[in-house]
N, C-alpha and C positions, 0 to 999 in steps of 0.2 A: 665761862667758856673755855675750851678745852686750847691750851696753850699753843695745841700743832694748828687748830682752824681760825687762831685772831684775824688774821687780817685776809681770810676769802672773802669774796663777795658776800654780800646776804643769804643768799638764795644755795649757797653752796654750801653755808655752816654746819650742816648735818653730816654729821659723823654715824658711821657704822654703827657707834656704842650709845647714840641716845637710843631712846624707843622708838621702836620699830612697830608700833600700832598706838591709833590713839583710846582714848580710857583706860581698864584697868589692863596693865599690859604683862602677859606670860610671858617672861622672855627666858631662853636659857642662851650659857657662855662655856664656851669650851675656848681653854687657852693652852698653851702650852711658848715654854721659851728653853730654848737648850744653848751650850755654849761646846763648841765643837773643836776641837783640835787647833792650834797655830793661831788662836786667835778670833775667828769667826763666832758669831753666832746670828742665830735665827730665832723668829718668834712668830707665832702663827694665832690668831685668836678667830674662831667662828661665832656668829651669832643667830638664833632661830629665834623666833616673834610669829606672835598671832597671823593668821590667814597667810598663811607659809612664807615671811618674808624672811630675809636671810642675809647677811653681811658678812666678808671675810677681809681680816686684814692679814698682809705678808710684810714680816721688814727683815731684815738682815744687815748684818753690820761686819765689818772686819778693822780690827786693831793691828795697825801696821809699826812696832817697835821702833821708834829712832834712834834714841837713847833708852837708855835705863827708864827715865823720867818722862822721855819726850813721847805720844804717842799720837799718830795720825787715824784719826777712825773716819773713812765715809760709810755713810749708811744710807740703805734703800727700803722707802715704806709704798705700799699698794693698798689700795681701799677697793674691793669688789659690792657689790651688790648682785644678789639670783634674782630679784623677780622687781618687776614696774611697781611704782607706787606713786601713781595718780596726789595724790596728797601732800606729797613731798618733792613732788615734781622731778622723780628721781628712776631713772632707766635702769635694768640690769647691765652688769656689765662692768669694767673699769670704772671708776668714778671720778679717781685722782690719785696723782704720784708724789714723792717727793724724793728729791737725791740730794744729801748733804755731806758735808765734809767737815769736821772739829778737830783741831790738835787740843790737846790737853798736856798738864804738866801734872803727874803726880807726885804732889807732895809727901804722900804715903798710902799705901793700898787702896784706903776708905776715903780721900780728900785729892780731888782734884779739879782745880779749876782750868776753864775751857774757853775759846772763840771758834767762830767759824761762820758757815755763810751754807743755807740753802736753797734749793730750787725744786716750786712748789708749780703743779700744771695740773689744771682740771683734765679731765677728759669726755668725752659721747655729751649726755644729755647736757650736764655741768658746767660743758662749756659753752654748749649752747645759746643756753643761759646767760652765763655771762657776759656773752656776743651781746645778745639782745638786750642786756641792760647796758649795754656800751664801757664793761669791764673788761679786765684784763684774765684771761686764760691761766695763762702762768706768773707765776712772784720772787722776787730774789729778795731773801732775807740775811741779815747778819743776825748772829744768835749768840751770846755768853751767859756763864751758870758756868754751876758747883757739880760735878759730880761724886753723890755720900752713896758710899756703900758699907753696911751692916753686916 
């Protein structure tokens, strides 16, 4: 299970990036991720599937310098969906947010370890959903890990 959906509801765990039809499923991915000036970046991934269905994720993130070593990153991820699918029980539309915040401490370019804490909120159908199973909409999570970069 994909580490950003552990702990949503059941009924919510569908992520943009499983398959998007059931049997043998054509799907194409279009990604792209850029890193912009002062720190920012952005990453955009689209996904197209059988009998026109359609997911797009947005996140963005910004590195805020402390120190040399110290850096404070919040980031913001968007899950869309284009079209109903009866199946998945899942509406066009927003699906779900998430807004977090990590300082890390780089120990050197490729090694830094990290804490922080985010906040995860269904939206439209999803959270409907999760009214109805008598769950919660939104989640506060603590989060730590390594960030390796090659």
């Amino acid at each position: 299970m994909p580490r950003d959906q552990g702990n949503l509801p059941s009924r919510a765990r569908h992520a943009p990036y499983r398959r998007l039809a059931t049997g043998v499923a054509l799907c194409a991915l279009l990604a792209s991720e850029r890193a912009l000036a002062a720190g920012m970046e952005l990453a955009d991934t689209a996904y197209a599937g059988e009998r026109q269905q359609s997911a797009l994720r947005l996140a963005a993130a910004y590195a805020i310098l402390l120190t040399n070593r110290w850096v404070l990153e919040p980031k913001v991820k968007a899950n869309f969906f284009g079209r109903d699918d009866a199946g998945r029980e899942q509406r066009a539309g927003l699906a779900d947010s998430e807004f977090g915040l990590r300082l890390r401490y780089e120990v050197s370019r490729g090694f830094a370890p990290y804490v922080g804490v985010s906040f995860n909120r269904l939206h439209g159908s999803r959270a409907e959903l999760a009214r109805e199973d008598g769950e919660d909409t939104g989640q506060v999570r603590w989060v730590a890990g390594v960030r390796l970069r090659f």
